[in-house]
C-alpha positions in Angstrom: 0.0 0.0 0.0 2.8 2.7 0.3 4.5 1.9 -2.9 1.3 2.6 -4.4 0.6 5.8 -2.4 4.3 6.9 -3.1 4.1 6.0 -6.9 0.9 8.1 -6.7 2.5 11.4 -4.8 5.4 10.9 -7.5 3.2 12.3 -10.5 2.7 15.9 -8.4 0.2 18.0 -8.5 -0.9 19.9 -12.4 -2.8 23.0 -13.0 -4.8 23.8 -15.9 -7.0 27.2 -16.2 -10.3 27.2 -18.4 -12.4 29.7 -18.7 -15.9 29.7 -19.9 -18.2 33.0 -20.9 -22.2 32.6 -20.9 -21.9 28.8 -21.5 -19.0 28.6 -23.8 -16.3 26.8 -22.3 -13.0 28.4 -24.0 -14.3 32.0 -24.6 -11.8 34.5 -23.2 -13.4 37.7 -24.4 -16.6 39.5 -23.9 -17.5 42.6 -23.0 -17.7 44.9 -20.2 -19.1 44.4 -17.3 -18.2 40.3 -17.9 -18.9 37.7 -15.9 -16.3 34.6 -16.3 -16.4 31.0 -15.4 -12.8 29.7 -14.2 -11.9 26.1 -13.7 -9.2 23.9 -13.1 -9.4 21.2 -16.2 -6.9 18.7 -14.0 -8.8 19.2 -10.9 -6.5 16.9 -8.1 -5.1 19.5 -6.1 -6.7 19.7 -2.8 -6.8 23.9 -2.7 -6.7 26.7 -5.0 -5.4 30.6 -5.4 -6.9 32.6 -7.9 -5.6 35.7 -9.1 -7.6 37.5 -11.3 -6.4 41.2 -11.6 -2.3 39.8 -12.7 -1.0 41.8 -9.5 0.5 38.6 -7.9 -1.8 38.9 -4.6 -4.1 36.1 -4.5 -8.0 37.2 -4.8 -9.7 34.3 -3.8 -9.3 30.9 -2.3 -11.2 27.9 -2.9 -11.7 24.0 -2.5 -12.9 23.3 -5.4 -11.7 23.5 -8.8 -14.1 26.3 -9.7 -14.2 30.0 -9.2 -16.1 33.3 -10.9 -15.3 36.5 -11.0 -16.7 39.9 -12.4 -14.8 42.1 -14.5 -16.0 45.7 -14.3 -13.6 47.7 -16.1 -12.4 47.3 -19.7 -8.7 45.7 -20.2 -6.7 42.5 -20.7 -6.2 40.3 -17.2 -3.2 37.8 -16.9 -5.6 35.3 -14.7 -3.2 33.1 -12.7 -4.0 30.0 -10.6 -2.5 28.1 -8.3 -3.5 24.4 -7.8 -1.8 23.3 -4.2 -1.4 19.6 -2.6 1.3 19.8 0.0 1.2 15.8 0.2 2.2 15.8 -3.5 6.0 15.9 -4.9 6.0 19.4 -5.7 3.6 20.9 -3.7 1.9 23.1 -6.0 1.6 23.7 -9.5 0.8 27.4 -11.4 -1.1 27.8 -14.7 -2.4 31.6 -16.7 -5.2 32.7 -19.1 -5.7 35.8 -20.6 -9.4 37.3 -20.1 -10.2 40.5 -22.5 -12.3 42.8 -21.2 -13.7 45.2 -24.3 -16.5 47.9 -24.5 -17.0 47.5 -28.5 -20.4 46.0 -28.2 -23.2 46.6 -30.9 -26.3 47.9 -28.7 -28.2 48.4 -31.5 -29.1 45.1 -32.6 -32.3 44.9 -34.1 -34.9 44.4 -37.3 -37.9 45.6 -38.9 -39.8 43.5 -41.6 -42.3 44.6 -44.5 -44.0 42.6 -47.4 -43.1 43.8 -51.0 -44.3 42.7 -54.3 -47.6 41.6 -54.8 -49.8 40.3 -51.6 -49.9 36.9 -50.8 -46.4 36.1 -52.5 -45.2 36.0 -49.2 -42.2 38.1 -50.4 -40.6 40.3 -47.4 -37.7 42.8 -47.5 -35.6 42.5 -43.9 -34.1 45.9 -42.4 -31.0 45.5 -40.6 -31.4 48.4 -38.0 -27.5 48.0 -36.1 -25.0 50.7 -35.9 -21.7 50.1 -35.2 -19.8 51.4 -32.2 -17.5 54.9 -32.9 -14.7 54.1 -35.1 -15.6 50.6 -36.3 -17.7 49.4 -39.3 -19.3 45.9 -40.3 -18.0 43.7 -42.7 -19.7 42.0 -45.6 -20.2 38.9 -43.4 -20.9 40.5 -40.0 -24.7 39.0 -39.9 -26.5 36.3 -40.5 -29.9 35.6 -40.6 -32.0 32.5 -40.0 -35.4 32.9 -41.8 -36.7 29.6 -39.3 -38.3 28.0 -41.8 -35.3 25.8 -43.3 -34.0 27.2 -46.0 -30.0 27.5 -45.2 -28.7 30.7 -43.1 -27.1 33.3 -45.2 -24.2 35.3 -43.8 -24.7 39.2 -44.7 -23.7 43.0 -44.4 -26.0 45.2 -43.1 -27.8 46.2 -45.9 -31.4 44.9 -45.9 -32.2 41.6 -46.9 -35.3 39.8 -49.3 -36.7 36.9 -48.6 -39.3 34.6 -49.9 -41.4 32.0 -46.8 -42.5 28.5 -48.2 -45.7 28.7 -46.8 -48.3 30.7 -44.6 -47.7 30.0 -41.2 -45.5 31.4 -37.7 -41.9 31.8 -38.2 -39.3 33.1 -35.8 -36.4 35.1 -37.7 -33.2 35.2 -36.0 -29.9 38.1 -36.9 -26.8 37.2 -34.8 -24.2 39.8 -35.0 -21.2 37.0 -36.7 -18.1 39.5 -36.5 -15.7 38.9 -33.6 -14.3 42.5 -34.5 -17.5 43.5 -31.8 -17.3 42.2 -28.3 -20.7 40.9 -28.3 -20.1 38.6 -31.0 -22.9 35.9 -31.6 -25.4 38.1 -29.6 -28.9 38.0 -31.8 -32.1 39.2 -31.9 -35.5 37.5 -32.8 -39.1 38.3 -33.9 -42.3 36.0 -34.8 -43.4 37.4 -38.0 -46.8 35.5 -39.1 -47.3 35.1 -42.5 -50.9 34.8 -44.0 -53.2 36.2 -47.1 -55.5 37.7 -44.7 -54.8 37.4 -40.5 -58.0 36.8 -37.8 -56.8 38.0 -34.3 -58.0 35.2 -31.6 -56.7 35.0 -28.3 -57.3 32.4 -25.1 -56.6 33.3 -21.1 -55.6 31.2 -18.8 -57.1 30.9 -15.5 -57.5 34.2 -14.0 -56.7 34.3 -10.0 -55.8 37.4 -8.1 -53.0 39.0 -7.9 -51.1 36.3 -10.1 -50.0 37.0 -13.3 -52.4 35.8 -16.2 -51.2 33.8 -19.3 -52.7 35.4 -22.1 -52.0 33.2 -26.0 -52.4 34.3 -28.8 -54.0 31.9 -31.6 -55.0 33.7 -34.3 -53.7 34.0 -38.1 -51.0 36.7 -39.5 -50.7 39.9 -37.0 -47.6 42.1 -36.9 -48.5 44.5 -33.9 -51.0 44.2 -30.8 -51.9 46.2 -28.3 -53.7 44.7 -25.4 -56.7 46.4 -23.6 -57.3 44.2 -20.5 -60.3 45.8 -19.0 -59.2 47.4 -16.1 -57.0 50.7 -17.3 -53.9 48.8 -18.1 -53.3 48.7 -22.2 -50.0 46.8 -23.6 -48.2 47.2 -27.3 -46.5 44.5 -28.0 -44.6 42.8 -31.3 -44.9 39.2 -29.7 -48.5 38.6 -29.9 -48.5 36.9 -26.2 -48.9 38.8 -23.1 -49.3 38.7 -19.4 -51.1 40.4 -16.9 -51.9 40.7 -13.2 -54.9 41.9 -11.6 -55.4 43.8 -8.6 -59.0 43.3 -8.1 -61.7 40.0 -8.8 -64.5 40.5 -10.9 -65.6 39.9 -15.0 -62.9 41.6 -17.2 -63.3 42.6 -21.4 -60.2 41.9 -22.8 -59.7 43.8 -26.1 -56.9 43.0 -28.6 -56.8 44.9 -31.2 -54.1 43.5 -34.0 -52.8 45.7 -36.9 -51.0 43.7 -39.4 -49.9 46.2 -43.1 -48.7 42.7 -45.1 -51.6 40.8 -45.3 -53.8 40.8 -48.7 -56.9 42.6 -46.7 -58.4 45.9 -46.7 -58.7 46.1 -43.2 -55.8 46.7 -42.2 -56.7 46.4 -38.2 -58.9 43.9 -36.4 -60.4 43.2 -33.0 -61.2 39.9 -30.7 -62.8 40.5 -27.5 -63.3 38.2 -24.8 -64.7 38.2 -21.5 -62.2 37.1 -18.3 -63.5 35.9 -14.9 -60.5 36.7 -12.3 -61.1 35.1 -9.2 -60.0 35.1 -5.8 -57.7 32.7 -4.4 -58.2 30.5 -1.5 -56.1 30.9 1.7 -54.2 27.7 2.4 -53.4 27.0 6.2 -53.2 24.0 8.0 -51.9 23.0 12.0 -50.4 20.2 13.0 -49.5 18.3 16.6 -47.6 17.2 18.3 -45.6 21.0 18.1 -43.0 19.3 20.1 -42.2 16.2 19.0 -40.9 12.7 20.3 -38.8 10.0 18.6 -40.8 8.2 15.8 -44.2 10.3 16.4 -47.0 10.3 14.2 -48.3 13.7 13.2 -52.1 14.9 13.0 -52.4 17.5 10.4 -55.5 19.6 10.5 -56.9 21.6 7.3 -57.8 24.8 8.6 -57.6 26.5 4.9 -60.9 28.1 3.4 -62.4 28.8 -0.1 -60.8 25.7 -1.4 -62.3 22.5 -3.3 -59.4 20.4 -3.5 -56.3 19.9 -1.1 -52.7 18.7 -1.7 -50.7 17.6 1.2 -46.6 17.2 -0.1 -44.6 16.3 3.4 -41.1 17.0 1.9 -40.3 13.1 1.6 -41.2 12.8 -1.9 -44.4 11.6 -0.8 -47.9 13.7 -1.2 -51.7 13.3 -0.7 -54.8 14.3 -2.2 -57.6 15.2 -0.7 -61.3 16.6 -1.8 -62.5 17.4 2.2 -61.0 19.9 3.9 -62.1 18.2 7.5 -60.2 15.1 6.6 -57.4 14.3 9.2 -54.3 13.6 8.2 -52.1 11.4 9.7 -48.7 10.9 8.9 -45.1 9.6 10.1 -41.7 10.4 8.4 -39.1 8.2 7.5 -35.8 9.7 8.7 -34.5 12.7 11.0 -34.6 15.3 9.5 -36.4 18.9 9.0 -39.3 18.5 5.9 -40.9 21.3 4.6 -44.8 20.3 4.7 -46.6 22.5 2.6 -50.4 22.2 1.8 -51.5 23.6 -1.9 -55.1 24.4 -1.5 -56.9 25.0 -4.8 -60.4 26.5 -5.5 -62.9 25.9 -8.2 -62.0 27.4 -10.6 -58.2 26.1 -10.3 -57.0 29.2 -8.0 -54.3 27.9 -5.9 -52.2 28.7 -2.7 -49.9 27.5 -0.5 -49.0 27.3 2.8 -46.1 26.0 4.5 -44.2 25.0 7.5 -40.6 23.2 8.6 -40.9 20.0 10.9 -37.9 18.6 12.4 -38.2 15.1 13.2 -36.2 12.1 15.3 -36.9 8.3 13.5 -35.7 5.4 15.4 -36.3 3.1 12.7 -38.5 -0.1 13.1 -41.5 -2.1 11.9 -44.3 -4.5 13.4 -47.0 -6.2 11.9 -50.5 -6.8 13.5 -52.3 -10.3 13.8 -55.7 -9.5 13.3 -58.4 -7.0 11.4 -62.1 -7.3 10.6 -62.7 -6.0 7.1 -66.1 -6.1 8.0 -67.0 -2.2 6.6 -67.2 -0.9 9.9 -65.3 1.9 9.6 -63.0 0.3 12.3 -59.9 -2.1 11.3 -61.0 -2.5 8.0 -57.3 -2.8 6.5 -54.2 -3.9 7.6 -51.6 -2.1 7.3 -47.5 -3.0 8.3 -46.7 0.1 10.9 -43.6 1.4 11.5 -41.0 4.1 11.0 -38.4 4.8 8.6 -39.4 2.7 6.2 -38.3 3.7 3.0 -38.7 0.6 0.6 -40.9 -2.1 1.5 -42.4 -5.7 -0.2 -45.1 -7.4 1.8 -46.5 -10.6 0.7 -49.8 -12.3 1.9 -50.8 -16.2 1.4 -53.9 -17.7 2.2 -53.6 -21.7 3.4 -52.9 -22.9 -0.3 -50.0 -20.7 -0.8 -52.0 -18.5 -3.2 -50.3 -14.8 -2.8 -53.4 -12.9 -2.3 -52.1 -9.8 -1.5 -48.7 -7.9 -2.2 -48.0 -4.1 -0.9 -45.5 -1.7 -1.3 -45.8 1.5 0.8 -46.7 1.3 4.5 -49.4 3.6 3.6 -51.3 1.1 1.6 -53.2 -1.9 3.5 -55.1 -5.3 3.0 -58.9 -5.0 2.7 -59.3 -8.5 2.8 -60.1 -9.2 -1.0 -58.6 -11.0 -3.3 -59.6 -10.7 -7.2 -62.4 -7.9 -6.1 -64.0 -10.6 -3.2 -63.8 -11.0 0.3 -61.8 -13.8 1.4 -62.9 -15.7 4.4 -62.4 -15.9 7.9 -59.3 -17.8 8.3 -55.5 -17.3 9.2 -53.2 -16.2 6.6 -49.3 -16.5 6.5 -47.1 -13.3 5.4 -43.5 -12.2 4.8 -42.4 -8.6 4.9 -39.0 -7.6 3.6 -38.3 -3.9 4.7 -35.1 -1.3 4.0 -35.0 1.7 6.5 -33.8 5.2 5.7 -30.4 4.5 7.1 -30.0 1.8 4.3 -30.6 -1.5 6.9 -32.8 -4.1 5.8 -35.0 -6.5 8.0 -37.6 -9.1 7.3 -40.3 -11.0 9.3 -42.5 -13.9 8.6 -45.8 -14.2 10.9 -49.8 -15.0 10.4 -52.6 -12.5 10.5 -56.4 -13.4 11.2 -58.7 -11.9 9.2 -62.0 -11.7 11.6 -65.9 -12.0 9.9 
C-alpha cells in the first residue's frame, strides 16, 4: 500500500486554467461588465489561489476547482491560478489565461420587416437596424440571418435583406451579430413574424386568479403589432402577440386586442377579438399540526384549517404527497428519517386558483416495523385494512398467502393496507401467513415472517 501511495505522490500536483463565458467553455473575451467562469481542467489539487487582476496577490481561495469572478472595467487580465497539494512531490503547480475585457459591443441590434411585391407572395424585404460602435464598421459577413423556416442561413452585411417564406404559417427570424471584431459577438435578436393572405386575431386566457400573473396566448392568423386592452385601465403594445397580466381586483374583465398587421392581402388593415375574463380570488391555504414538540418516531395529526378551497394537496417534503377533496379530513402521517421537511399544503379552489402554505418539521426516527395479527374488514369503519406500521421505512415488499399458498395480497408502501379481498372478493375468515421484507432510511434491511387473522 505505500508503494502505491508513493508512486501516486510521484506524478505531483498539475494545473490547468479554463475559462468559460455565458456557457461557452473556452471563450476568453466579452464585454464589459463580464462575468467569467474559471476552472481547473486537472482538478486533483486539494486547494486553489486565484488571481484575477495579474497583481500577484491572490484574490480568492477555494476548495474546489471552480471559481467566478466579475470584471468591471475594460482591459486585458493575466488570470493566474495556483492548484496546491502539500502531500504531492512538488507541492503546488501554477497555470495563466488571458481574459479580454472590451466595450465595442453593438447595442443596436435589431430588425424591422415589410411585405413587398404583390400580396400573398409571401415576399418580405428585412431591415438591418444595427449601428456600429465609434470608429468601427461591419463587414460583408458580419450578420446572418436564419429565416426559421429551413431554407440555409445566409451570412450578410448590413444592408437589408429579401426573402421569400415556403408557406403561410408562424416563423421566428433570427440576426446574430457573426463578426468577432465587436465584443458581443454571436449576440442576436428574434421576432415571430406571421405570415398569411389575410390574419384573424383570436386569443385564449388562462385561469385568471388574483394577484397572479395571467397567461394570455395568442391563436390567431398573421398579426404584426398588438396592443392589449385588459379591462381594467392597463393597455399593452407588443410585437410578440403573447402577453401577461396581473390583476389587482376580482371581478368579469373585457379583454380587447386589437391587431394591426400592413402585409396581409386585406383591406382592413386592423382587427379586433374580444373576450370576457373571470378573475377570481384565491383561497387561503393554512393548516396545523400536533404534536408541536415532538418525540422520537411520532405520528403527526395534520388539520386543514384552509378556506375557499375545493381540493387539497398535502406534499410532506419526503417525496411523498396526498390528495384530498374534504378539507375536514385528518391527516395522519409519520416520516421516514430525521430530518427537518418542509410540509406544505396547496389548496386549490374551483376554478383552479391555488395557494400555499407552509411550514418546517424537524423530526427524530428510530427506525422499526411490526406487523398486526388480526383485522375485521367487515365495513365498519373500524380495522377494515391492515396495514404493516412502522418508521423509517423507505422501501418495503409485503407478501400475503392464504392456506394454499396462493399470494393474495402484495403491498408496497406502508401507507397502503389489505382490505381483505382477493380478485375484487372478500376472502374468508381464516389465518393467513405473510413475509415482509423492509429497507429503512439508514439503508438496513429486515424481514419478518408471521400469520394474521382476518376476523368475519
Amino acid at each position: 500500500m505505500l508503494a502505491v501511495k508513493l508512486a501516486f505522490y510521484a506524478a505531483g500536483v498539475g494545473s490547468g486554467i479554463k475559462s468559460a463565458i455565458n456557457g461557452v467553455a473556452g471563450d476568453s473575451t466579452g464585454c464589459v461588465p463580464l462575468l467569467v467562469n474559471f476552472s481547473d481542467t486537472i482538478a486533483a489539487a486539494k486547494t486553489y489561489y486565484w488571481d484575477f487582476n495579474g497583481d500577484g496577490i491572490t484574490d480568492t481561495t477555494t476548495l474546489t476547482p471552480n471559481a467566478n469572478h466579475l470584471f468591471a472595467a475594460i482591459g486585458n487580465y493575466r488570470v493566474r491560478l495556483v492548484s496546491e497539494d502539500l502531500n504531492s512531490c512538488n507541492e503546488r503547480d501554477t497555470s495563466y489565461i488571458t481574459i479580454i475585457v472590451r466595450n465595442d459591443a453593438v447595442t443596436t441590434l435589431n430588425y424591422n420587416f415589410a411585405s413587398i411585391g404583390n400580396c400573398g407572395d409571401r415576399n418580405f424585404q428585412f431591415t438591418n437596424l444595427a449601428v456600429p460602435p465609434a470608429g468601427k464598421t461591419f463587414g460583408p459577413n458580419s450578420f446572418e440571418w436564419d429565416f426559421g423556416d429551413g431554407t440555409p442561413k445566409v451570412l450578410r452585411n448590413v444592408s437589408p435583406i429579401a426573402h421569400t417564406f415556403p408557406a403561410d404559417g408562424t416563423y421566428i427570424v433570427r440576426l446574430t451579430l457573426k463578426d468577432p471584431l465587436f465584443c458581443n459577438e454571436n449576440d442576436f435578436v428574434e421576432q415571430t413574424i406571421r405570415v398569411a393572405a389575410s390574419f384573424q386575431p383570436a386569443f385564449t386566457a388562462d385561469t385568471a386568479c388574483l394577484a397572479s400573473p395571467t397567461q394570455f396566448t395568442y391563436t390567431g392568423t398573421g398579426g404584426a403589432q398588438f396592443v392589449w386592452n385588459f379591462g381594467d385601465g392597463s393597455p399593452l403594445v407588443t410585437t410578440s402577440g403573447d402577453a401577461t397580466h396581473t390583476y389587482s381586483n376580482a371581478g368579469n374583465y373585457t379583454v380587447i386586442l386589437s391587431v394591426t398587421d400592413n402585409n396581409t392581402c386585406d383591406a382592413i388593415k386592423t382587427k379586433t377579438f374580444i373576450k370576457q375574463i373571470l378573475v377570481s380570488t384565491i383561497p387561503v391555504s393554512l393548516f396545523d399540526y400536533t404534536p408541536r414538540i415532538a418525540q422520537v418516531n411520532q405520528i403527526y395529526t395534520f388539520t386543514n384549517l384552509s378556506s375557499g378551497g375545493a381540493t387539497y394537496q398535502w406534499d410532506f417534503g419526503d417525496s411523498k404527497v396526498i390528495n384530498t377533496s374534504k378539507r375536514d379530513t385528518i391527516i395522519k402521517y409519520g416520516f421516514p428519517a430525521t430530518a427537518t421537511y418542509d410540509v406544505c399544503l396547496f389548496t386549490t379552489n374551483s376554478v383552479g386558483c391555488v395557494s400555499k402554505y407552509c411550514e418546517p418539521i424537524t423530526t427524530e426516527v428510530n427506525p422499526l416495523f411490526d406487523v398486526p395479527n388480526a383485522f375485521t374488514p367487515n365495513g365498519d369503519g373500524v380495522n377494515d385494512k391492515i396495514y404493516v406500521r412502522g418508521f423509517g421505512i423507505v422501501k418495503m415488499t409485503w407478501r400475503i398467502f392464504n392456506r394454499w399458498g396462493t399470494v393474495v395480497y402484495v403491498g408496497t408502501s406502508p401507507l397502503e393496507g389489505w382490505d381483505g379481498k382477493y380478485n375484487g372478493k372478500l376472502q374468508p375468515q381464516d389465518v393467513y401467513h405473510y413475509t415482509v421484507e423492509v429497507e429503512f432510511s439508514d439503508k438496513v434491511k429486515s424481514s419478518k415472517k408471521g400469520d394474521i387473522t382476518l376476523l368475519r
